[in-house]
Backbone as XML, in Angstrom:
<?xml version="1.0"?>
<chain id="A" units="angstrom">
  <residue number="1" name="UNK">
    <atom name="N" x="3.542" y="-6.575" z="13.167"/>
    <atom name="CA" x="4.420" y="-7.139" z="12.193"/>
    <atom name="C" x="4.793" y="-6.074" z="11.173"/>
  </residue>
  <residue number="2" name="UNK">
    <atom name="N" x="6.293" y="-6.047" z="10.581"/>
    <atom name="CA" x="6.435" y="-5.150" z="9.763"/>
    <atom name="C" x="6.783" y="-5.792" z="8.262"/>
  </residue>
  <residue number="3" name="UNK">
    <atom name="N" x="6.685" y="-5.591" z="7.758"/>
    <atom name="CA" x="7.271" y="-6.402" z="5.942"/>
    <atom name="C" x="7.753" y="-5.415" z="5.389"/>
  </residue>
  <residue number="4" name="UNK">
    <atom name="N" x="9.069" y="-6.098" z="4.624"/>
    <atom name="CA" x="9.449" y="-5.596" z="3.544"/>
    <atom name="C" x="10.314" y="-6.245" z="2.896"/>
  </residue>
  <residue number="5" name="UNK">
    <atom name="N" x="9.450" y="-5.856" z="1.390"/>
    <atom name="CA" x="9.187" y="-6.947" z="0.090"/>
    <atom name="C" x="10.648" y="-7.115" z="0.070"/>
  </residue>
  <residue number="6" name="UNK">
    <atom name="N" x="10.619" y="-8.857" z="-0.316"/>
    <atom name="CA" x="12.012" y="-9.447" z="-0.666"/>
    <atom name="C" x="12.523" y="-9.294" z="-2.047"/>
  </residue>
  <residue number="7" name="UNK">
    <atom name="N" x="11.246" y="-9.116" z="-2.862"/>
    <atom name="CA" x="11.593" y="-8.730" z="-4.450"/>
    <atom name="C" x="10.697" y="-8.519" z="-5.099"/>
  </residue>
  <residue number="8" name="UNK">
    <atom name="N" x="11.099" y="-8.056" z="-6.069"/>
    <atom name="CA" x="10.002" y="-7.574" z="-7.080"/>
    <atom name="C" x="9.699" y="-5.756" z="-6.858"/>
  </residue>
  <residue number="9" name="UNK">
    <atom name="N" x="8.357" y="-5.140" z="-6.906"/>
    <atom name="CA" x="8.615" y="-3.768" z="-7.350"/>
    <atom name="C" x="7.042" y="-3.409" z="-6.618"/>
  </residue>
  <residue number="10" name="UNK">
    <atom name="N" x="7.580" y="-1.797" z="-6.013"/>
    <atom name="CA" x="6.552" y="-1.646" z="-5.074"/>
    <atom name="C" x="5.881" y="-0.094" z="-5.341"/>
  </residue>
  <residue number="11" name="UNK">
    <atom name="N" x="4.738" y="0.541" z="-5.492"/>
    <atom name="CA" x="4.467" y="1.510" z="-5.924"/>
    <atom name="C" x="3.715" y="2.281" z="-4.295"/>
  </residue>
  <residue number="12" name="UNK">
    <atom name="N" x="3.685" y="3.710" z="-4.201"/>
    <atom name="CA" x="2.635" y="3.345" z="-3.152"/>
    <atom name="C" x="2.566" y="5.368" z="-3.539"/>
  </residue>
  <residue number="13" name="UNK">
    <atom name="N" x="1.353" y="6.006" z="-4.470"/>
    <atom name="CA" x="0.422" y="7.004" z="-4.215"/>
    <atom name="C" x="-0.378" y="7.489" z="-3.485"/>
  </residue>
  <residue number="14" name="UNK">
    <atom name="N" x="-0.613" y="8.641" z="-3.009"/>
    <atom name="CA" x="-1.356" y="8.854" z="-1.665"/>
    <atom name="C" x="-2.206" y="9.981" z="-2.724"/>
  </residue>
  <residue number="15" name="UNK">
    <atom name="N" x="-3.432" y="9.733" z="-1.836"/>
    <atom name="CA" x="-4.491" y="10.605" z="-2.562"/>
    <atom name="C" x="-4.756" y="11.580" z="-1.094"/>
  </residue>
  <residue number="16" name="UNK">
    <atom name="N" x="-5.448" y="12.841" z="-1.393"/>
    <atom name="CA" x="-6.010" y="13.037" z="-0.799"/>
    <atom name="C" x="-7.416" y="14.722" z="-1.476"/>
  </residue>
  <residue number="17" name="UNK">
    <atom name="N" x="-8.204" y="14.838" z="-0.747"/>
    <atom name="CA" x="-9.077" y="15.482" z="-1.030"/>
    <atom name="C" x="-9.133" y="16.730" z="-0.848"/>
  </residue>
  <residue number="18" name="UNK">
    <atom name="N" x="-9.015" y="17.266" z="-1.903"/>
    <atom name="CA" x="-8.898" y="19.021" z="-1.423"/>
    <atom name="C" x="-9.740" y="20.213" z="-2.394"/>
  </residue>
  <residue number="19" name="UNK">
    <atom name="N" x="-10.649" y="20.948" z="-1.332"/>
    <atom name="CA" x="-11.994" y="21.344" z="-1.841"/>
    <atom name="C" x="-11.765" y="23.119" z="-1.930"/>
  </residue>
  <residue number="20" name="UNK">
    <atom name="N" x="-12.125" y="23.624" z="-3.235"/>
    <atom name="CA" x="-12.469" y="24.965" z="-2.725"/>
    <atom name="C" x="-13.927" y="25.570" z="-2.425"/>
  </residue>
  <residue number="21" name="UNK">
    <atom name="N" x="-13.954" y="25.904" z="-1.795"/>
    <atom name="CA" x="-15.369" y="26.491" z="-1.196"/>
    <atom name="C" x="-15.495" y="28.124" z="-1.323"/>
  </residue>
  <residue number="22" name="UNK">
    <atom name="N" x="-16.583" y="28.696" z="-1.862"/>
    <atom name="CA" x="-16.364" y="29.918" z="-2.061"/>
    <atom name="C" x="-16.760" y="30.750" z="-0.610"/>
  </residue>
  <residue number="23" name="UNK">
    <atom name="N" x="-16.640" y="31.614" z="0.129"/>
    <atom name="CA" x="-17.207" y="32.273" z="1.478"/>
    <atom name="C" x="-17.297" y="33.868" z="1.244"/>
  </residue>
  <residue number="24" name="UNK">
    <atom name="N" x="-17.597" y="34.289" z="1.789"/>
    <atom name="CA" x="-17.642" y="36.022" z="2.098"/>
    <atom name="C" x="-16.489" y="36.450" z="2.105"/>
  </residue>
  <residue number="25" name="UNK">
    <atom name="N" x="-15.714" y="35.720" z="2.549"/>
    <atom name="CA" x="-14.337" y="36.140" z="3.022"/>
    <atom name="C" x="-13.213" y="35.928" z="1.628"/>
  </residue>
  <residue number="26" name="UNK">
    <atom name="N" x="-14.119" y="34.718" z="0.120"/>
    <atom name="CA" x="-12.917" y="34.811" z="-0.604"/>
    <atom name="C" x="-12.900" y="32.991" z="-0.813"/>
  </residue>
  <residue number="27" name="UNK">
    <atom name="N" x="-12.076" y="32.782" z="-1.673"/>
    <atom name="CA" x="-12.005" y="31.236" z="-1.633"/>
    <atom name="C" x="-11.060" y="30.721" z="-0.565"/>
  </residue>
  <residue number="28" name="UNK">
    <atom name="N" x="-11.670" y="29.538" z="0.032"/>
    <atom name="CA" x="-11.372" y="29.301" z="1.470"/>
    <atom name="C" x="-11.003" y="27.236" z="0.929"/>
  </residue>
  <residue number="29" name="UNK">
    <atom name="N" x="-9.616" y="26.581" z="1.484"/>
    <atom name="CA" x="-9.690" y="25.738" z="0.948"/>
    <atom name="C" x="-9.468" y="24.687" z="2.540"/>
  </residue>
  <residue number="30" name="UNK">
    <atom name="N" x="-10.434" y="23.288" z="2.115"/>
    <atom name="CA" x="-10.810" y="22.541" z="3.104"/>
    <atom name="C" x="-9.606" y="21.379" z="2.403"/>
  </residue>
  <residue number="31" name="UNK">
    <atom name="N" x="-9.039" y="20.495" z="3.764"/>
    <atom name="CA" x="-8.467" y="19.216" z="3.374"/>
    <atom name="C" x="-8.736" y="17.889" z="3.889"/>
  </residue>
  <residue number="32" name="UNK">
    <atom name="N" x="-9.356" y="17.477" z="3.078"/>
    <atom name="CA" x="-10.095" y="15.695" z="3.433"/>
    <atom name="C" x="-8.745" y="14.470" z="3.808"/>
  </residue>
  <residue number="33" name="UNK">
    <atom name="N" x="-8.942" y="13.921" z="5.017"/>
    <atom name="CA" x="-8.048" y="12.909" z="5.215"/>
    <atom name="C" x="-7.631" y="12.298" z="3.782"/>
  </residue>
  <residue number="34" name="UNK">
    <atom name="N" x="-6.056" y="12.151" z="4.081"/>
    <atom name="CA" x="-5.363" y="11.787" z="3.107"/>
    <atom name="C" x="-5.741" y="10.200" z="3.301"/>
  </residue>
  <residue number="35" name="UNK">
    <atom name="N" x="-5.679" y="9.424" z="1.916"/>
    <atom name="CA" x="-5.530" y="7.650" z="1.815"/>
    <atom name="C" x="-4.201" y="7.236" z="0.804"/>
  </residue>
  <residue number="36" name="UNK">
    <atom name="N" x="-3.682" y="6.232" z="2.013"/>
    <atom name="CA" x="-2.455" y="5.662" z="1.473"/>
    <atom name="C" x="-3.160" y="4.729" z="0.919"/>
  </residue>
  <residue number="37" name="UNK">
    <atom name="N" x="-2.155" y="3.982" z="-0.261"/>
    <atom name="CA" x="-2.646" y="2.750" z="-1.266"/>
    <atom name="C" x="-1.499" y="2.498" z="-1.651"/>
  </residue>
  <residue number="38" name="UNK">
    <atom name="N" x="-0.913" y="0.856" z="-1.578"/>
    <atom name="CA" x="0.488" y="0.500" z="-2.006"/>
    <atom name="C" x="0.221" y="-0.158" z="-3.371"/>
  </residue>
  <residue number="39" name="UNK">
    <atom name="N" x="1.029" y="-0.811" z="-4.152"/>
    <atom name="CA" x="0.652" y="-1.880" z="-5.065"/>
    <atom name="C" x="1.930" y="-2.583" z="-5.085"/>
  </residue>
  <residue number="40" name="UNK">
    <atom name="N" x="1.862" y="-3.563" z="-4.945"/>
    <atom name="CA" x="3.105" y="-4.756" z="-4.789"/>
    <atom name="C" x="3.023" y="-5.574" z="-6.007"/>
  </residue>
  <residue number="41" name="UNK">
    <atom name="N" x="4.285" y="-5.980" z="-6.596"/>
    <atom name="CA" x="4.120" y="-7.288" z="-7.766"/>
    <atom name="C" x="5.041" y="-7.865" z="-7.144"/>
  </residue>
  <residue number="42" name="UNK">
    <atom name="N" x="4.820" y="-9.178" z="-6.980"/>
    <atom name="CA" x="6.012" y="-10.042" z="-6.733"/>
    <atom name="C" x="6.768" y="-10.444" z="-7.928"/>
  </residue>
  <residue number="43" name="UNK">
    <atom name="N" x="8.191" y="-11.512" z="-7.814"/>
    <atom name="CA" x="8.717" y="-11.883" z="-8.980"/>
    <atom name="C" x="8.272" y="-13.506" z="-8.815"/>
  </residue>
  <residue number="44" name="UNK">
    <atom name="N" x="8.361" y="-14.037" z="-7.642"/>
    <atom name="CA" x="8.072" y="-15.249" z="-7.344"/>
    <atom name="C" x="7.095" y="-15.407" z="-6.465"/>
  </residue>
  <residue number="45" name="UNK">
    <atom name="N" x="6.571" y="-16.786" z="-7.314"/>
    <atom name="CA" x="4.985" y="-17.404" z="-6.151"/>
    <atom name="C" x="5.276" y="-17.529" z="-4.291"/>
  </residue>
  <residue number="46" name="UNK">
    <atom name="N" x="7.026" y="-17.839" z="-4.476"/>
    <atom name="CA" x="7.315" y="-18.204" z="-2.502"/>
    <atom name="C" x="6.858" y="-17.011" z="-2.190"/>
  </residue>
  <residue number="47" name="UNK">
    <atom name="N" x="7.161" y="-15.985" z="-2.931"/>
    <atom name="CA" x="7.514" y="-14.896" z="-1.862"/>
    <atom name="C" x="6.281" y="-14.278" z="-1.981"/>
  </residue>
  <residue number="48" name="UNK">
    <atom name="N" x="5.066" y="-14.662" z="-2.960"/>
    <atom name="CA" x="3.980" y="-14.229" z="-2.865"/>
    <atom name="C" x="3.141" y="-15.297" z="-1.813"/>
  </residue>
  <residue number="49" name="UNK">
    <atom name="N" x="3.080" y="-16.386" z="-1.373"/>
    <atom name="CA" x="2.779" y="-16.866" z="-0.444"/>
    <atom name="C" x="2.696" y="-16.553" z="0.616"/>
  </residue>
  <residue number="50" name="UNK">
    <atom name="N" x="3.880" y="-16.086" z="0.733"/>
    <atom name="CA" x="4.595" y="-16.418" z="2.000"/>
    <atom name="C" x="3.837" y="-14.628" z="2.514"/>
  </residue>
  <residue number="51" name="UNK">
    <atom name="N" x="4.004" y="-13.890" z="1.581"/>
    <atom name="CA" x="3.141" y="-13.137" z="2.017"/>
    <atom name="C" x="2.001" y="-12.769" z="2.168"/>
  </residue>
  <residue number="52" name="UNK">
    <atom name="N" x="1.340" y="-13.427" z="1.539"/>
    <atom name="CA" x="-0.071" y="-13.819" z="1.625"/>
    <atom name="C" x="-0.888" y="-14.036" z="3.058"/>
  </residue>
  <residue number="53" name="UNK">
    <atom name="N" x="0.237" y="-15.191" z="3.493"/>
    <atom name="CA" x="0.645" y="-15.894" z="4.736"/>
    <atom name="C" x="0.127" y="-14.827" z="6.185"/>
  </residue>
  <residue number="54" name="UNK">
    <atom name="N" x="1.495" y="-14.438" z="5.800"/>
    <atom name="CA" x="1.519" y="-14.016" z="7.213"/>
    <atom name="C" x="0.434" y="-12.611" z="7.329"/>
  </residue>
  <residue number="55" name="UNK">
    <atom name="N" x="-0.428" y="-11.304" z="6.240"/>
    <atom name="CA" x="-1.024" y="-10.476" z="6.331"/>
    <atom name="C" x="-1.996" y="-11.073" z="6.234"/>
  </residue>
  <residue number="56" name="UNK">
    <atom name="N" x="-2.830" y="-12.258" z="6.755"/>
    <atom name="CA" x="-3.766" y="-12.575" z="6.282"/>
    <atom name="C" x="-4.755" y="-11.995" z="5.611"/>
  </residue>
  <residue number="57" name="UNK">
    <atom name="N" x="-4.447" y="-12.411" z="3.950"/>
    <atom name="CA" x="-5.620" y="-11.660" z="3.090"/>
    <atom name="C" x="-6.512" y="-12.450" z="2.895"/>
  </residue>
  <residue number="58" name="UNK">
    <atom name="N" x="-6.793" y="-13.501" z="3.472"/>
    <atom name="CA" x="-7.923" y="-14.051" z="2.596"/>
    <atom name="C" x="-8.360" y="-14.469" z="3.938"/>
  </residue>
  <residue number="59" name="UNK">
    <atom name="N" x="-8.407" y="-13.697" z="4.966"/>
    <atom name="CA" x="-9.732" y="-13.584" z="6.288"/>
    <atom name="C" x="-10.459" y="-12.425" z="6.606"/>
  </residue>
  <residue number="60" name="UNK">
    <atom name="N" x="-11.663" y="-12.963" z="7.024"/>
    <atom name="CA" x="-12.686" y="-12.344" z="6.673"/>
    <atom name="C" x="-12.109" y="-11.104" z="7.744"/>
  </residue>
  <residue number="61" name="UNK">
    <atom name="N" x="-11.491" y="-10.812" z="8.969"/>
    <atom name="CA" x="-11.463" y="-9.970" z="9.204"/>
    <atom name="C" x="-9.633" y="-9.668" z="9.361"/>
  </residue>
  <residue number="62" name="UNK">
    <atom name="N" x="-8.613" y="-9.593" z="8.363"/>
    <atom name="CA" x="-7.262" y="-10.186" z="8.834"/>
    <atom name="C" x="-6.983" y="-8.809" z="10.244"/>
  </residue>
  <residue number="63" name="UNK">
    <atom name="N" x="-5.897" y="-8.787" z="10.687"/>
    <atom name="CA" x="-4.959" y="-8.101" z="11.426"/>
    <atom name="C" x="-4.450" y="-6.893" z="10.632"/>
  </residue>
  <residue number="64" name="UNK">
    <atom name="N" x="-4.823" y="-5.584" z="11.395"/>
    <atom name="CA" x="-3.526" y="-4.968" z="10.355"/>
    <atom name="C" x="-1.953" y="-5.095" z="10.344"/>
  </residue>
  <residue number="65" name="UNK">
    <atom name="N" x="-1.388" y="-4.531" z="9.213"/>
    <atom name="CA" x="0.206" y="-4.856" z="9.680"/>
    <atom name="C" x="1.044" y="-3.529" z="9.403"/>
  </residue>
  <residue number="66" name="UNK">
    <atom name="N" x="2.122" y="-3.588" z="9.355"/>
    <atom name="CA" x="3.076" y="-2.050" z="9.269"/>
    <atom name="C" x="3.881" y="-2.785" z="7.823"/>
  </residue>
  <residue number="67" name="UNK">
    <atom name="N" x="3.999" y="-1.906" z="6.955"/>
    <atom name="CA" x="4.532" y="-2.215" z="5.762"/>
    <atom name="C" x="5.872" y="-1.117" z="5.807"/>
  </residue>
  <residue number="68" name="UNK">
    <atom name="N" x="7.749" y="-1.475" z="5.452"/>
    <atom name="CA" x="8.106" y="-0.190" z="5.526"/>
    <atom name="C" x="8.990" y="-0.708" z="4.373"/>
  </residue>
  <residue number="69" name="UNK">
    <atom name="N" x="9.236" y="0.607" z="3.652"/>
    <atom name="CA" x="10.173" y="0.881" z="2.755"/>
    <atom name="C" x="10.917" y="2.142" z="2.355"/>
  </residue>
  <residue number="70" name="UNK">
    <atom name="N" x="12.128" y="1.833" z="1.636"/>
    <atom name="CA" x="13.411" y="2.631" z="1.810"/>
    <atom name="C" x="12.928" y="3.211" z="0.093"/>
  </residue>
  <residue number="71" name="UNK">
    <atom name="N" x="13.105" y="4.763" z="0.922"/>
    <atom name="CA" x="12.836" y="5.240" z="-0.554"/>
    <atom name="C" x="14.173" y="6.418" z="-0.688"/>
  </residue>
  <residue number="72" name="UNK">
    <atom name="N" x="15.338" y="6.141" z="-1.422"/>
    <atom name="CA" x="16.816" y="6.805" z="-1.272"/>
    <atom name="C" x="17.459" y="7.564" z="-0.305"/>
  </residue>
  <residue number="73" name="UNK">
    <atom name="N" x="17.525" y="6.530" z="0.716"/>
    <atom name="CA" x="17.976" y="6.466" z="2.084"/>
    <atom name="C" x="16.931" y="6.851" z="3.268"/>
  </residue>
  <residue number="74" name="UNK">
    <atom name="N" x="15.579" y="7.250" z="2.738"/>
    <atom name="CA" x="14.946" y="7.456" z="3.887"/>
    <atom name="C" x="13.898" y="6.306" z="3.914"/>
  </residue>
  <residue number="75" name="UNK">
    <atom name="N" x="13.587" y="6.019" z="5.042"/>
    <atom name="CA" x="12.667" y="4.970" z="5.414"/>
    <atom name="C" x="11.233" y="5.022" z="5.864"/>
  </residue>
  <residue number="76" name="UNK">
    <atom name="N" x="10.453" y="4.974" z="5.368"/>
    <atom name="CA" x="8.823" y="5.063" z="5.650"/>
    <atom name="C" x="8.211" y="4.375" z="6.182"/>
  </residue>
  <residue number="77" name="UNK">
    <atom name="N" x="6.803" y="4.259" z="6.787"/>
    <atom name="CA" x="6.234" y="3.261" z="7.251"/>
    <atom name="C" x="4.675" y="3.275" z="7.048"/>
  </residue>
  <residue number="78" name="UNK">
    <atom name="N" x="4.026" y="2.631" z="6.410"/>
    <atom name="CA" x="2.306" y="2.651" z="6.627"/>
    <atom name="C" x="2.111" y="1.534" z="7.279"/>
  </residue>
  <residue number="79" name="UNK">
    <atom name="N" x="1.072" y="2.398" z="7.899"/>
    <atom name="CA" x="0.596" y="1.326" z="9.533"/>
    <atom name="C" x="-0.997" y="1.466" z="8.861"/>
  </residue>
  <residue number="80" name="UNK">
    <atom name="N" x="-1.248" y="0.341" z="9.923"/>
    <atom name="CA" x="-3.024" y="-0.512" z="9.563"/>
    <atom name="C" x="-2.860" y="-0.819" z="8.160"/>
  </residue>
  <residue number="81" name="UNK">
    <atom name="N" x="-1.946" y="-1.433" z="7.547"/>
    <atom name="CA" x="-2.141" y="-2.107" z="6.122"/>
    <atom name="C" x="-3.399" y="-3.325" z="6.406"/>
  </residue>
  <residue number="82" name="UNK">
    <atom name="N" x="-3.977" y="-3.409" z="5.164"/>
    <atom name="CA" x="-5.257" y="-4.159" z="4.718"/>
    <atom name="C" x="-4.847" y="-4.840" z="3.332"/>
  </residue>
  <residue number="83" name="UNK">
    <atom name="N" x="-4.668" y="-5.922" z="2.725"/>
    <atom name="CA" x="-4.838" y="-6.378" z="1.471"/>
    <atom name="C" x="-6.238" y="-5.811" z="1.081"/>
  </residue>
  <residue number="84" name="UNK">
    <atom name="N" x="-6.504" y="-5.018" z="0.060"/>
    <atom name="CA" x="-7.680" y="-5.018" z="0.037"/>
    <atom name="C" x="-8.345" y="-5.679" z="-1.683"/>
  </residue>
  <residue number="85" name="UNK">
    <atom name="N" x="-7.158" y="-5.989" z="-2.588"/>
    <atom name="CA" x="-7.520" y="-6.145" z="-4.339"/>
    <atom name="C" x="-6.449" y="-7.624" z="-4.383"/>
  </residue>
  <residue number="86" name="UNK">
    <atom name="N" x="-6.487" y="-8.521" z="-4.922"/>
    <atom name="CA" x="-5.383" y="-9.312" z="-5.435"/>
    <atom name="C" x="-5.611" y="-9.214" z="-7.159"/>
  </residue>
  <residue number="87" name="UNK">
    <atom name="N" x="-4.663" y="-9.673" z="-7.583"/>
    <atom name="CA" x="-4.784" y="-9.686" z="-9.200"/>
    <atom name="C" x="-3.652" y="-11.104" z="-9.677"/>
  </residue>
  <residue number="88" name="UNK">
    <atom name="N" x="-3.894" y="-12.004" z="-9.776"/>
    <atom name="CA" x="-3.063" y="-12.933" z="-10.656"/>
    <atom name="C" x="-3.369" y="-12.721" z="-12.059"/>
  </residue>
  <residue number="89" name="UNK">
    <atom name="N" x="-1.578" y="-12.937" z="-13.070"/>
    <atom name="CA" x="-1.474" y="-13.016" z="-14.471"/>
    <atom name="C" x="-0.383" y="-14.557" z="-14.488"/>
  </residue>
  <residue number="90" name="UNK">
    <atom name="N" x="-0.434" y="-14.270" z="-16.201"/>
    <atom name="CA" x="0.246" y="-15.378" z="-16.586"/>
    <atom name="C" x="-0.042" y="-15.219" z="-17.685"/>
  </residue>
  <residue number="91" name="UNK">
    <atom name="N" x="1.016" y="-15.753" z="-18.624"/>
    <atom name="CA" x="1.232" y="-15.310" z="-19.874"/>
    <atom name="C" x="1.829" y="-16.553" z="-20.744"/>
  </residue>
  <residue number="92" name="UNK">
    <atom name="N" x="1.640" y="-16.512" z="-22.223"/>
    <atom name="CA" x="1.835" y="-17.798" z="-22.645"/>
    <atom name="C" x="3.219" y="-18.647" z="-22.336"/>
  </residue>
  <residue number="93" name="UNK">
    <atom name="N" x="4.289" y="-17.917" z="-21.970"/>
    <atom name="CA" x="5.371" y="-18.275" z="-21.845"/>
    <atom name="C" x="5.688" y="-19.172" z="-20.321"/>
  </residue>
  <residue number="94" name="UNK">
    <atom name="N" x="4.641" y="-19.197" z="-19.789"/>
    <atom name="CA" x="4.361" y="-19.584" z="-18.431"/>
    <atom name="C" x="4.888" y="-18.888" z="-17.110"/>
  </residue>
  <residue number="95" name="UNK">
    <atom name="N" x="5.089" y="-17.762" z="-17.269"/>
    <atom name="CA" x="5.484" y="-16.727" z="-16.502"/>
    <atom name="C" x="4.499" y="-16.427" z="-15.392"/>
  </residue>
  <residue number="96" name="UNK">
    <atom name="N" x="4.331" y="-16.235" z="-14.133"/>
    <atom name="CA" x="3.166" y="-15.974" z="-13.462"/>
    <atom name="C" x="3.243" y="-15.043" z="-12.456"/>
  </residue>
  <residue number="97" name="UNK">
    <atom name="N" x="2.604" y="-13.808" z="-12.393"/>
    <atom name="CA" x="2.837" y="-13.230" z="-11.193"/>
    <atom name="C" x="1.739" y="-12.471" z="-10.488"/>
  </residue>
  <residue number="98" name="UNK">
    <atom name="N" x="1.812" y="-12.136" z="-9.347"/>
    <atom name="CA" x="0.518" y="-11.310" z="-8.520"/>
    <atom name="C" x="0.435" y="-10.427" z="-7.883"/>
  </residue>
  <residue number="99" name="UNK">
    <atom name="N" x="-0.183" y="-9.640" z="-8.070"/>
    <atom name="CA" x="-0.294" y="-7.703" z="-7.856"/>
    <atom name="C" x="-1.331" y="-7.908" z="-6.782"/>
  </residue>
  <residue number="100" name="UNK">
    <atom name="N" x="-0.736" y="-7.101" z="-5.834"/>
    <atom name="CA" x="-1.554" y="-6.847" z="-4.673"/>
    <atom name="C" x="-2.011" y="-5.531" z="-4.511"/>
  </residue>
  <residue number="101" name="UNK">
    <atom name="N" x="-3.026" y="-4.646" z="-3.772"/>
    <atom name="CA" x="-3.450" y="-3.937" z="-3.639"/>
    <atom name="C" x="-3.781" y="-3.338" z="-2.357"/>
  </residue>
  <residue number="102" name="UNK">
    <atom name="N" x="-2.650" y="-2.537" z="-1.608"/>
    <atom name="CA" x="-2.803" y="-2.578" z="-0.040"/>
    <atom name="C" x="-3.282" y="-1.301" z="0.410"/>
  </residue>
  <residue number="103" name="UNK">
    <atom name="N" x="-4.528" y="-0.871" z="1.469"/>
    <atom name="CA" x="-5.061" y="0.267" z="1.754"/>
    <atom name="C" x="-4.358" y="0.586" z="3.528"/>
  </residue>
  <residue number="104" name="UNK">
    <atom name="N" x="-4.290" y="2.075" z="3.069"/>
    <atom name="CA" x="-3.328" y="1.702" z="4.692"/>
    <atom name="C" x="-3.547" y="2.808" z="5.164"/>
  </residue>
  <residue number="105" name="UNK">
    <atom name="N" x="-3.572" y="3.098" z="7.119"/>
    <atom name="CA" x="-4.432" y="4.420" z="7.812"/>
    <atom name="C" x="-3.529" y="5.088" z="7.734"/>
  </residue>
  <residue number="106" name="UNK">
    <atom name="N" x="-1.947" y="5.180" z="7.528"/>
    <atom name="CA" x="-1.167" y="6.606" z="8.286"/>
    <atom name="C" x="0.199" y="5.988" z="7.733"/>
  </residue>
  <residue number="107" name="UNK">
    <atom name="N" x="0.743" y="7.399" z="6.908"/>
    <atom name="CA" x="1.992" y="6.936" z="7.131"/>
    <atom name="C" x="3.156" y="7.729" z="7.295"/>
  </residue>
  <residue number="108" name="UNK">
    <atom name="N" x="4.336" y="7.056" z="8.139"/>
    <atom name="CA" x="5.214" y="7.471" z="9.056"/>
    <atom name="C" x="6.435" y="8.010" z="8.672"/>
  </residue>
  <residue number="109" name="UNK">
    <atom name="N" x="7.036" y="8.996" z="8.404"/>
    <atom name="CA" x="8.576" y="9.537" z="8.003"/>
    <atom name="C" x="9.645" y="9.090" z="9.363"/>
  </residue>
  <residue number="110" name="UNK">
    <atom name="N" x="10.189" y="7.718" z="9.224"/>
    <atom name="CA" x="10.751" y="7.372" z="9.943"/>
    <atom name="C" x="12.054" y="8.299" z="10.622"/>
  </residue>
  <residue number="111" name="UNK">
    <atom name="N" x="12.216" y="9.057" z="9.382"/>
    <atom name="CA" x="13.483" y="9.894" z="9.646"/>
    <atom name="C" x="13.177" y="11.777" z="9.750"/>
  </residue>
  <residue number="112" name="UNK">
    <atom name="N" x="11.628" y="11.868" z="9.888"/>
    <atom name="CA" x="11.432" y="12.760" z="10.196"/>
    <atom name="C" x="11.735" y="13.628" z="11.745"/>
  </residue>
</chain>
C-alpha cells in the first residue's frame, strides 16, 4: 500500500551516524545505516482515521506500508513505514489534531 497525505503538513529528517576513528593511517571516517523518521499532522479527524485505518497502528504487529511524497516536482518513497509515536492535542477553542510519528527502512528517489 502506498499513502499520500490528503492534508495537512508532513516533515520527514533522516539521521544518520557518522564516526571518526583515529588509525595509523590518519582519521578514517565510518558510516552507520541511515534512519528515516516522518512526522505527519493531520487537519481533520476523517483523514486521521482513515489513516490510522488502513497502516494499522494500533496492532500489535501492523504491516509495513510505502509512504510517498512530492517534494518540488520530485517524488520520494519510504518503504517498511511503522507508526511508531501518536500524539493527540486540543485546545480551548475546540480545535483537535494528531501528530504521528513514522519510522521507515529505506528511502527511494523515484526520479533518480
Amino acid at each position: 500500500m502506498t499513502w499520500t497525505t490528503p492534508s495537512g503538513t508532513a516533515s520527514c529528517p533522516t539521521t544518520g551516524t557518522v564516526n571518526q576513528n583515529a588509525t595509523t593511517q590518519g582519521i578514517k571516517q565510518t558510516h552507520g545505516q541511515c534512519k528515516f523518521q516522518s512526522t505527519i499532522t493531520f487537519k481533520t479527524l476523517n483523514d486521521r482515521s482513515t489513516f490510522l485505518r488502513k497502516v494499522e497502528a494500533y496492532k500489535n504487529q501492523p504491516k509495513g506500508f510505502n509512504f510517498s511524497y512530492d517534494l518540488g516536482g520530485d517524488t520520494f518513497t519510504l518503504t517498511g513505514s511503522i507508526v511508531s509515536a501518536v500524539q493527540a492535542q486540543t485546545d480551548q477553542d475546540g480545535a483537535a489534531s494528531l501528530q504521528l510519528t513514522i519510522m521507515h527502512e529505506d528511502l527511494i528517489d523515484e526520479n533518480a
